[in-house]
Phi, psi and omega in degrees: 000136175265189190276174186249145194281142170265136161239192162224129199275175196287311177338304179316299121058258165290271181018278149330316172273351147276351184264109180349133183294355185280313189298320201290327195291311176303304181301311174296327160307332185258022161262288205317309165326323195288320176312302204263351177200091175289023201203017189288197194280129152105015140281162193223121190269142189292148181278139148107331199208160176303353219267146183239190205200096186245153160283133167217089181062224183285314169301110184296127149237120211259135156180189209215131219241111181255090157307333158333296188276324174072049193241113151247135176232116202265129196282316193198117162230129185215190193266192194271324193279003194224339177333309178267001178277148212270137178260000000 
């Protein structure tokens, strides 16, 4: 299997620009993981929807995996307390 290319939805963005540049440096590193195995240990798939969940400290990062394509693509990073709630 080959690596998955990562994307981003625009949102992410913004996300990102609320979270301490310390985190943020940690949080891209733990994406950046995702290209070779979106399906490593500690990722989680959410009930009810496609969407998967890997942890990095207080924050979560949400996102959805197009095997077709060889696409992961991240949806949402936010704190643990706000991730799932809906806007």
């Amino acid at each position: 299997m080959g690596n998955y290319k990562i994307t981003f939805k625009k949102s992410v963005v913004k996300d990102l620009k609320s979270v301490p540049k310390s985190d943020v440096i940690k949080i891209i590193s733990k994406i950046d993981s995702l290209a070779e195995d979106p399906r490593r240990v500690g990722a989680i798939k959410l009930s009810g929807n496609e969407l998967y969940r890997v942890r990095q400290g207080l924050y979560r990062i949400l996102y959805k995996i197009k095997d077709r394509e060889l696409v992961v693509l991240v949806i949402k990073v936010s704190h643990r307390s706000d991730v799932y709630k809906r806007t």
